[in-house]
N, C-alpha and C positions, 0 to 999 in steps of 0.2 A: 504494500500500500504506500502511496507516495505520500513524502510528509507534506502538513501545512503548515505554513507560516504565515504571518511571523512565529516563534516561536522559542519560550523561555525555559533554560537548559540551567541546571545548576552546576558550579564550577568548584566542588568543596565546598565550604561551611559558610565562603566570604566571597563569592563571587557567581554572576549568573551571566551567561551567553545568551544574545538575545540576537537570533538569528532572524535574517529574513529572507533569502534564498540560499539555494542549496547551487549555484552557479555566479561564476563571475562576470558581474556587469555592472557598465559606470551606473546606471542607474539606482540599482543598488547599493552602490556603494556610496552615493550622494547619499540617499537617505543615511545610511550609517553613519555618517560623517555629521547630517546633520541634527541626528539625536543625539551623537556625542554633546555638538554646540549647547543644543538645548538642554542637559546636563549641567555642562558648564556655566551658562547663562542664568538658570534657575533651577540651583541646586538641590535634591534629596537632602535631608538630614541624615548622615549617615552612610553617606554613597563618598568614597577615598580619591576613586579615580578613575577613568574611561579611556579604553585601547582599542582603538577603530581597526579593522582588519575591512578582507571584501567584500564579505556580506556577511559579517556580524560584532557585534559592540559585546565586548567584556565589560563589564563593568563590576569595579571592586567595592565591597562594601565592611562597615565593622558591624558582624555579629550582634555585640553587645550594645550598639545603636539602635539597629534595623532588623527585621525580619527578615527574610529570604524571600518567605511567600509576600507580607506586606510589600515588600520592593517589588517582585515582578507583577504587582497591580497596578504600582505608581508605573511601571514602564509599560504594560500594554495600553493603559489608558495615552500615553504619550505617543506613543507607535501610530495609533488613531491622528492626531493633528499633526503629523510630519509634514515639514514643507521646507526643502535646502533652503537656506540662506541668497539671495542674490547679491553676487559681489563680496561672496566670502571667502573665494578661491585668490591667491596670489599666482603669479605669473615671473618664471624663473629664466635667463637668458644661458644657458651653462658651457664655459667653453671649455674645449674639449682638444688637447694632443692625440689625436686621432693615430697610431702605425708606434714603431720605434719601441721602445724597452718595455713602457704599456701596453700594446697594443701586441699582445701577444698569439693572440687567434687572427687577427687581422688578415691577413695575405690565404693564409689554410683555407680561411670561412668564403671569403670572392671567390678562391678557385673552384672549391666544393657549388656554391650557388653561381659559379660562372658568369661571374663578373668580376671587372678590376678592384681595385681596392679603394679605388676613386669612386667610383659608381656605388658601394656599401657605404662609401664616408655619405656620399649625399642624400642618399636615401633614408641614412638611419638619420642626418642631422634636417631633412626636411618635415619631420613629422611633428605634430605636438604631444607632449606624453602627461598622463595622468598621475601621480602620485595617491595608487590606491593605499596604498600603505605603510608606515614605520613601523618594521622588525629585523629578528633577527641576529641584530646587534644595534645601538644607537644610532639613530640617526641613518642607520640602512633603507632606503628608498627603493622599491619596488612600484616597478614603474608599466601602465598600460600603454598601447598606442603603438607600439612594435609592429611594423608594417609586415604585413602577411610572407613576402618572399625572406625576411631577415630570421622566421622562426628558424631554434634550431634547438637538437637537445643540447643537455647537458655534458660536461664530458665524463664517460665511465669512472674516469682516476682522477678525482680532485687534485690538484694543485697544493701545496702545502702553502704557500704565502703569494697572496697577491696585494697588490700595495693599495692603502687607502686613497679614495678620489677613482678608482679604477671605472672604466666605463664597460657592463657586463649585458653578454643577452644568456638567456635560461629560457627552450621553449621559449612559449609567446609572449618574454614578458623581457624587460630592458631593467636594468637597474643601475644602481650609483654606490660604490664602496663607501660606507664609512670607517672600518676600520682596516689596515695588514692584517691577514690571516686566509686560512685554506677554504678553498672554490671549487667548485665544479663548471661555472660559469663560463663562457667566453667571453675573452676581453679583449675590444679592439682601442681602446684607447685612453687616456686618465683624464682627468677636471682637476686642474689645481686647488679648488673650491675647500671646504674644511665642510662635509657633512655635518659632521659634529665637533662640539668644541665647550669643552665645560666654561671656562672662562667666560661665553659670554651670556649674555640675562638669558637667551634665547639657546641651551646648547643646539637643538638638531636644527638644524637649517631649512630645510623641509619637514612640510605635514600633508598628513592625508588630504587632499585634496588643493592642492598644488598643480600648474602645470609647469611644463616643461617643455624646452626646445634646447637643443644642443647648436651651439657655434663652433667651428672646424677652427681653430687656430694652430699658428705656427710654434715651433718650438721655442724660437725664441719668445715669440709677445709670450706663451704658458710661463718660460721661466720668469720673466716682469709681474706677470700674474699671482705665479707661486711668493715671490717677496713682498708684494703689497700685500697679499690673502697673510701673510705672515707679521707684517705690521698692524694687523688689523684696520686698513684703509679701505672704504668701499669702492666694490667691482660695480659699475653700468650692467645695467638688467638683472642685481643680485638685490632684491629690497631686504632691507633688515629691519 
């Protein structure tokens, strides 16, 4: 029997999943994104904190505050008046060293889908991409919008270390490194950018519901890039 949703899942003692398809789509996931807001905006007593994924909202809560059951009443009643936000999504410009020491699958992946490696650079930086979600590791951005000819799997043998800023595809989906560490992803190129960065008010740079476009830049302007992103000076089309 196939499930209905929405539907309210409990997570342990302190947390409920509050699903609302069983597939991935921006539509869904706007709404998810936009019950987070609403969370945030007019708070539960007793609700700690809210982790948007693709089509469902965790949300943490203290026991000794809150029911379990009382909470998943306050949220299906809320589930009922969902309506995104307009003008709540920011708009990302991200540039990108595309080939070279990053860009590790770069050359492999054009030949396999039989094209140059020119022709992947513009294809993957022509598109706009969605940030469904922050996981993972902080500030790890998983990213929709991956144009249909760029899907690809995973590789069998994960990688032990790939560097943070890396620019990855995984299947149909595009992503952004926040931290060095081991991949299965393919990666054609790095973003000087700082995912994440505890130092400032803001650490993860990205949130769900974010877009995204990639700019192809040179090595040189990336390493200009990497020392201002290091002064903490801002980047043009990086809002903070």
């Amino acid at each position: 029997m196939p499930h209905q949703f929405p539907r309210i899942l409990a997570c342990g003692d302190s947390a409920l999943s509050v699903e609302l398809s069983d597939t991935i789509d921006e539509g869904v996931n706007a709404r998810v994104i936009a019950l987070a807001q609403d969370l945030v905006a007019d708070p539960i007593a007793g609700v700690e904190d809210v982790v948007p994924t693709y089509r469902a909202l965790l949300v943490l809560y203290d026991p000794a505050t809150l029911r379990g059951a009382d909470l998943g009443r306050h949220l299906s009643r809320r589930i009922g008046h969902l309506a995104p936000a307009p003008g709540s999504e920011r708009h990302f410009e991200v540039p990108v060293v595309y080939g070279g020491a990053a860009g590790l699958d770069l050359d492999d992946l054009a030949e396999t889908k039989g094209m140059t490696a020119e022709a992947l650079i513009a294809l993957h930086a022509e598109s706009e991409y969605r940030v469904h979600m922050i996981g993972f590791a902080p500030g790890f951005a998983y990213l929709g919008g991956l144009p249909e000819p760029l899907h690809t799997p995973r590789l069998s043998v994960p990688r032990q270390r790939v560097e943070a800023g890396s620019i990855g595809i995984g299947g149909r989906q595009a992503s952004i490194n926040s931290f060095a560490g081991p991949s299965g992803w393919r990666f054609i190129g790095r973003t000087p950018l700082r995912l994440f960065d505890p130092a400032r008010a803001q650490p993860c740079l990205l949130r769900a519901g974010d877009r995204v476009r990639f700019r192809s830049v040179g090595p040189d302007e990336g390493a200009v890039l990497e020392q201002a992103v290091a002064r903490g000076e801002p980047i043009a089309g990086v809002p903070m």
